[in-house]
GULONU-764287 format. One record per residue: x negated, y, z of N, C-alpha, C in turn. Coordinates in steps of 0.001 Angstrom, whole numbers, plus 500000, padded with zeros to 6 digits. Atoms other than C-alpha are relative to their C-alpha. Last residue first. Layout:
N
XYZXYZXYZ ...
END
This chain:
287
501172500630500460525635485137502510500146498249500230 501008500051498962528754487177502768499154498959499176 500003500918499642530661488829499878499600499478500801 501090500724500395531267492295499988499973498642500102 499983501681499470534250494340500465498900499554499391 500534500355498643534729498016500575499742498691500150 498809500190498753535548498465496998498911499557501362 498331499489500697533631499242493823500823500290501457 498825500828499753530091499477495531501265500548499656 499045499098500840526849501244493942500935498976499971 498961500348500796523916500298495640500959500250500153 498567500098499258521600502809496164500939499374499287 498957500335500972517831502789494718500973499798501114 499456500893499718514466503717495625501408500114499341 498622499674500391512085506609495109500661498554500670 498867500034498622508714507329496370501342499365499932 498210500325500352506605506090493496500255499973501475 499560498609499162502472506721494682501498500265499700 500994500363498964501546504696491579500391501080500788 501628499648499977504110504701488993499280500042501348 500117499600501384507738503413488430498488500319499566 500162498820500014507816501722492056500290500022498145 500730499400498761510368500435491286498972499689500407 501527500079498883510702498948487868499869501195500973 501134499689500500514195499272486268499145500188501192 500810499092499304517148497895487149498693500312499163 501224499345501529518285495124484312499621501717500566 501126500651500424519562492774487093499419500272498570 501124500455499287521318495017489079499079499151499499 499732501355499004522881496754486755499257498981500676 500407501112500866522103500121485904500709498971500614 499636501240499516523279503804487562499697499150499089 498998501219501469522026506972486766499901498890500567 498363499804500123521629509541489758500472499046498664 499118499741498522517869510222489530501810500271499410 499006501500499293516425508693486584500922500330501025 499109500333500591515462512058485258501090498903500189 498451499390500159513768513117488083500719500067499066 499054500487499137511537509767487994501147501003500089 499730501864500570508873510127485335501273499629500646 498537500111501252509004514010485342500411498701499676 501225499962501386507601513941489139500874500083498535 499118501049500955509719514379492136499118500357498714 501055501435500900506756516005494424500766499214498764 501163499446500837509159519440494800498677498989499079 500791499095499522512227517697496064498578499964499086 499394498953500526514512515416495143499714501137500550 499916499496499232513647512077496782500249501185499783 501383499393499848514415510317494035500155500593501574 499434499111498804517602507685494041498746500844500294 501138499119499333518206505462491022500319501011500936 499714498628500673521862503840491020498667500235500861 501198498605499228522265500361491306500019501229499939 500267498357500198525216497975490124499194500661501158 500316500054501199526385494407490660498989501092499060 500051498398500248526435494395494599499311499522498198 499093499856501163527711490475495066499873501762499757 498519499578499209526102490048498709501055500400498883 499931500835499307522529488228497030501773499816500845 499553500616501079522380490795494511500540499052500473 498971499335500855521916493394497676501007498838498872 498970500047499148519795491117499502501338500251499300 499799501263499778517044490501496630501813500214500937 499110499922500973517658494440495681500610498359500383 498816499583500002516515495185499245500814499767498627 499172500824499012513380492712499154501824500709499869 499382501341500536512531493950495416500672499069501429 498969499411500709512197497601496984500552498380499546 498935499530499600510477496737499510501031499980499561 499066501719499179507992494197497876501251500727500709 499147500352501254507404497297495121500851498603500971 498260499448500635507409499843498096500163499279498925 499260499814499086504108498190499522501804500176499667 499091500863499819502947497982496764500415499325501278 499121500834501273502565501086495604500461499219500207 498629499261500243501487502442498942500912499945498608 499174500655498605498884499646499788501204500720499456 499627501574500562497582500153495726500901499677501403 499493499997501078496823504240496236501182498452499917 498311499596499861495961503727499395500815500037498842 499653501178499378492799501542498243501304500999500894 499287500817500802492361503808495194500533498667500935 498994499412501162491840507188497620500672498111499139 498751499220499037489949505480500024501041499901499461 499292501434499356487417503721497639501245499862500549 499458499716501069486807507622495873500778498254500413 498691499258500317486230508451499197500770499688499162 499129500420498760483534505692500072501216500671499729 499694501251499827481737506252496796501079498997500606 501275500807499747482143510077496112500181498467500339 499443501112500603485531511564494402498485499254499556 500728499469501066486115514982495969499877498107499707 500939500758499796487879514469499525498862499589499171 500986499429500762489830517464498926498559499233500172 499771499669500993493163515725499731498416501080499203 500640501008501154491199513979502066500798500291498780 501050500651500720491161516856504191499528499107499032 500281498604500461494922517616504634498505499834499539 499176500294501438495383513618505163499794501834499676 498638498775499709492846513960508637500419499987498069 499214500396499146491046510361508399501445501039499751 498995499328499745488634510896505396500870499420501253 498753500692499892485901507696504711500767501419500632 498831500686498994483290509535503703500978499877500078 499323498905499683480549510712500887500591498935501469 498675501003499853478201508068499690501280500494500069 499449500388501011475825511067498938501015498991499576 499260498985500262475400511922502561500786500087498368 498720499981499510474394508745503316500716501099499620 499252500725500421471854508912500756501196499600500397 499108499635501400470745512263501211501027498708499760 498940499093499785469866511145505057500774500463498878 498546500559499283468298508046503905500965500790500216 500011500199498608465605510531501754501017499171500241 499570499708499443465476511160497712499543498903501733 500750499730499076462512510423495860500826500320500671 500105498626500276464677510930492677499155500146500605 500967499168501103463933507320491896499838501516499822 501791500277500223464844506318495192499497500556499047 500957499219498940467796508254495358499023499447499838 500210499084500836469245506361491737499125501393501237 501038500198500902468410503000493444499920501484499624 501557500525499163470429503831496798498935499858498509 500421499301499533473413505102494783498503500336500661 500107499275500856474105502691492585499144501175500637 501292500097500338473794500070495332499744500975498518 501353499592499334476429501943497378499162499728499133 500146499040500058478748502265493736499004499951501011 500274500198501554478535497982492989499276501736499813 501132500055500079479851498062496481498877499868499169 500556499735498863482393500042496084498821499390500150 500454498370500393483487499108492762499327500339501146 500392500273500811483910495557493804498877501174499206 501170500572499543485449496071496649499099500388499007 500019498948499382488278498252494750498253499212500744 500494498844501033488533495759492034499146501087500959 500804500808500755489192492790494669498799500514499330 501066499810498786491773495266495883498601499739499714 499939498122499611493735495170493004498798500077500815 500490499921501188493453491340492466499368501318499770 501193500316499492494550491036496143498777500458499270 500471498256499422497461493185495147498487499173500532 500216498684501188498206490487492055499176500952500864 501482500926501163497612487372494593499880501264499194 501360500182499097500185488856497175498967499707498772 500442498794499545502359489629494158499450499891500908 500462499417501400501964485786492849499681501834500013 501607500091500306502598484925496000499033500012499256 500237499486498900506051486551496554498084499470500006 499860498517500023506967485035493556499359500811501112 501546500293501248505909481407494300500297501828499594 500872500032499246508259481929497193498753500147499542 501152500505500103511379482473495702498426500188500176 500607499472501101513776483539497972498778499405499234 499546500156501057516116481583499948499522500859498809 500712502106499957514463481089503067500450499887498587 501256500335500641514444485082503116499928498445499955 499697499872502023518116485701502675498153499762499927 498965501422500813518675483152506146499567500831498489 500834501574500012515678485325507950500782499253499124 500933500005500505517583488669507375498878498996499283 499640499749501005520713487793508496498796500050498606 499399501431500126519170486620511869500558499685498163 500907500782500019517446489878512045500300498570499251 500645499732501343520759491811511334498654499081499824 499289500904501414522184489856513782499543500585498507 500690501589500071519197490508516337501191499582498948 501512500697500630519936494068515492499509498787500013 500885499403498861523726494248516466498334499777498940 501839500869500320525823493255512969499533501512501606 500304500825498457529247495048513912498913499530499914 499419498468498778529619497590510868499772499323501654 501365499975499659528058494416508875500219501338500742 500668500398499392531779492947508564498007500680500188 499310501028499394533572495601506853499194498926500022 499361500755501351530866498862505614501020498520501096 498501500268499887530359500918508193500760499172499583 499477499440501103527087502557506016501692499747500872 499754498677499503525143502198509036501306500684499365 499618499681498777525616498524508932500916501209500577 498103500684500067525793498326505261500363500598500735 498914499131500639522377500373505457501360499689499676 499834498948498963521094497598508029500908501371499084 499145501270498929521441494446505597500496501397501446 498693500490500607519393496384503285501315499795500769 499282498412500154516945497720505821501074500510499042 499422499704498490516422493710506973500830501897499647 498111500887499027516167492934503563500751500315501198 498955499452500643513609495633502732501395499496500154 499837499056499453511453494540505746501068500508498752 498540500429498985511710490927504815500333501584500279 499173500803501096509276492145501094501630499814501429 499198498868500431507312494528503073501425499791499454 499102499325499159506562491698505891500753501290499191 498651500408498998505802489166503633500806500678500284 498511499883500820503633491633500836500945499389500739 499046498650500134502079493155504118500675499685499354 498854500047499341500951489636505296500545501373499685 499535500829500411498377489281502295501454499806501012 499307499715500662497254492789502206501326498093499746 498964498191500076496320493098505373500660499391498879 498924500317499457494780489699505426500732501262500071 499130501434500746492961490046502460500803500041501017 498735498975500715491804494227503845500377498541499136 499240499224498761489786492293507145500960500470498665 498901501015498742488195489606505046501139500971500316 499142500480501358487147492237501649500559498943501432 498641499044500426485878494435504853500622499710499180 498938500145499344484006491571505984500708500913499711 499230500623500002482386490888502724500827499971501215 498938500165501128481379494278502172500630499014499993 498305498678499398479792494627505636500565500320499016 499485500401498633477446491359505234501298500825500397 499766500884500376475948492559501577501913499389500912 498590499324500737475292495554502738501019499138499494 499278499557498832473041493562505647500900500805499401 499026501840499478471847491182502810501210501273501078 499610500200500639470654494492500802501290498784500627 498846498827500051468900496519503495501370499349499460 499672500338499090466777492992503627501184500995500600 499300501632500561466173492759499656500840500163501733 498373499571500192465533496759500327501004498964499971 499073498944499427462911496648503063501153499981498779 499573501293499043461310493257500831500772501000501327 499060501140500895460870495794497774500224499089501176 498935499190499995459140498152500233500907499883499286 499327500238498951456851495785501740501402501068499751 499972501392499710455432494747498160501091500523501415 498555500496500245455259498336497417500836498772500122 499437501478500286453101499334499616501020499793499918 500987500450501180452147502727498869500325498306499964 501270500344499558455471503607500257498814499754498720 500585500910500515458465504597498592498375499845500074 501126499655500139459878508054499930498720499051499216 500269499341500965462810507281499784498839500350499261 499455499978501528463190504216501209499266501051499312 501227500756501192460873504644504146500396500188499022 500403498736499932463584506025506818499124499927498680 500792499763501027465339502527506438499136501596499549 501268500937499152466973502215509742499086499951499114 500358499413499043469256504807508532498665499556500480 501339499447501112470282502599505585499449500798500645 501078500643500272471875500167508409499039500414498602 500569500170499215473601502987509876498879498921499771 501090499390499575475041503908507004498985500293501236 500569500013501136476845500771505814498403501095500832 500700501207499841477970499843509418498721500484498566 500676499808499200479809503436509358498794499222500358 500762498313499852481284503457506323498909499895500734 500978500238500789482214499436506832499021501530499780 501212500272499243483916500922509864498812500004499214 501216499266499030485627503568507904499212499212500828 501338499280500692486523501111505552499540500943500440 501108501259500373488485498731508251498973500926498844 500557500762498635490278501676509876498759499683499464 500839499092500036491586503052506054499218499740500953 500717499560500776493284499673505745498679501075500065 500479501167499532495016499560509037498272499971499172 500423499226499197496094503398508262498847499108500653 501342499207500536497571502422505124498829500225501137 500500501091500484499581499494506910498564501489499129 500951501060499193500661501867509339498810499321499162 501079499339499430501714504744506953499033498963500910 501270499732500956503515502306504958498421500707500620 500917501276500154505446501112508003498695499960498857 500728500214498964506499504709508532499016499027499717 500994499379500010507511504828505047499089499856501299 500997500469501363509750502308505092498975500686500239 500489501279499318511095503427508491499093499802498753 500794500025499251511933506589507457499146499111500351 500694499462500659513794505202503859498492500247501011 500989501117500291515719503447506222499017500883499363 500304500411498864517661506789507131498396498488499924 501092499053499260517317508008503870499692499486501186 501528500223501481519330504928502374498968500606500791 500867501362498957521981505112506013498896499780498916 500564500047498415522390508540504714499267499307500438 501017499645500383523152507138500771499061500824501367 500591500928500404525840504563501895498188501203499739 500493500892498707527552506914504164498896499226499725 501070498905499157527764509772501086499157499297501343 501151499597500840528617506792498529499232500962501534 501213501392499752531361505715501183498857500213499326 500173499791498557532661509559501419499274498385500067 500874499306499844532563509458497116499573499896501554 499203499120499425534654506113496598498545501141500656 500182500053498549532424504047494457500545501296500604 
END
């Protein structure tokens, strides 16, 4: 690949690249929303429980305070497993068209002969025709996998409040310890890097973890879809090449494969990287 088209082709990469990420940040951000409410729902209805800790003489009414603590934890775990299914179930769609579309756009930027004219509604338009043609059962098999993920993350979570609540009672702890022992949902990203690795936090942490993995695996498989789709035979890993590049990925950087024995993007959890395809001649096929 002629070096000045490589340099156009790998611009318009970064360029998208923004966007990708942007959209990651959204979809994380959707996510984090919905478990700070639950956060908030959680400890407000152990609040109302001043009693717990302390465990009355009647214990009869203080086993029927937790069965009723219990429904109402109950209540704000399953809407936060509602609210983060549909997240995750239209993110793999939209991550998956969104790589096509930023495929279809790095030509654009790239100059390349016919997609140097593509306006945005033709890139759109372009977009829609390579998604009718992908397979579909794929695409819902990774929806179904990140659900699977998630699933886990619930699971743990609420499995960790009622860990918590029994092991305060028996210390004699108070409501106030117990919220405080849940820890919290983080907002500011400088803080939740020291968010330590309590109920709600440690939820945080593995439920970005999984949006921002896969997020970039439907990305990445939408832009190869396109790519293979326009006769690009050849990839070439692409790190971001800077201080986070890890040892799993700055080796890959700059070797080329073929497109259909690439290797797994992401590579690991939190995988920035992506891939540039790697054209002989200015010409592509159309769709």
């Amino acid at each position: 690949m002629p070096s000045e088209l490589k340099q156009r082709i790998q611009a318009a990469t970064l360029k998208s690249l923004t966007a990708r990420n942007r959209y990651n940040d959204q979809v994380t951000a959707q996510l984090t929303q919905a478990l700070k409410q639950a956060e908030d729902e959680v400890a407000r209805a152990i609040l109302q429980y001043r009693s717990l800790g302390s465990l009355p003489d009647n214990k009869l009414a203080a086993l029927k305070g937790l069965e009723k603590l219990q429904l109402e934890l109950d209540d704000t775990m399953k809407r936060l497993k509602r609210e983060q299914t549909l997240v995750f179930r239209k993110t793999t769609k939209d991550s998956f068209k969104l790589g096509i579309q930023q495929g279809i756009g790095e030509l654009a930027d790239a100059a390349l002969p016919f997609y140097a004219d593509l306006k945005p509604e033709g890139i759109d338009k372009l977009a829609t025709k390579v998604f009718t043609i992908v397979d579909t059962n794929a695409l819902d098999f990774m929806a179904q996998y990140n659900l699977t993920l998630a699933g886990d993350v619930h699971r743990e979570l609420a499995d960790g409040i009622k860990r918590v609540i029994m092991q305060a009672i028996v210390e004699g702890k108070g409501t106030d310890d117990i919220v405080r022992d849940l820890g919290k949902v983080v907002i500011y990203k400088d803080s939740f890097k020291q968010a330590g690795t309590k109920v709600f936090s440690k939820a945080q942490y593995r439920m970005e973890m999984i949006a921002r993995t896969e997020v970039l695996r439907a990305h990445s498989m939408g832009r190869k879809k396109f790519y293979t789709q326009v006769g690009v035979e050849k990839l070439e890993w692409m790190t971001m090449s800077d201080e986070r590049t890890c040892p799993i990925c700055g080796p890959l950087d700059g070797k080329v494969f073929s497109a259909d024995k690439f290797p797994q993007q992401p590579a690991h959890p939190f995988c920035r990287c992506t891939n540039l395809p790697v054209i002989a001649k200015e010409e592509l096929r159309s769709i």
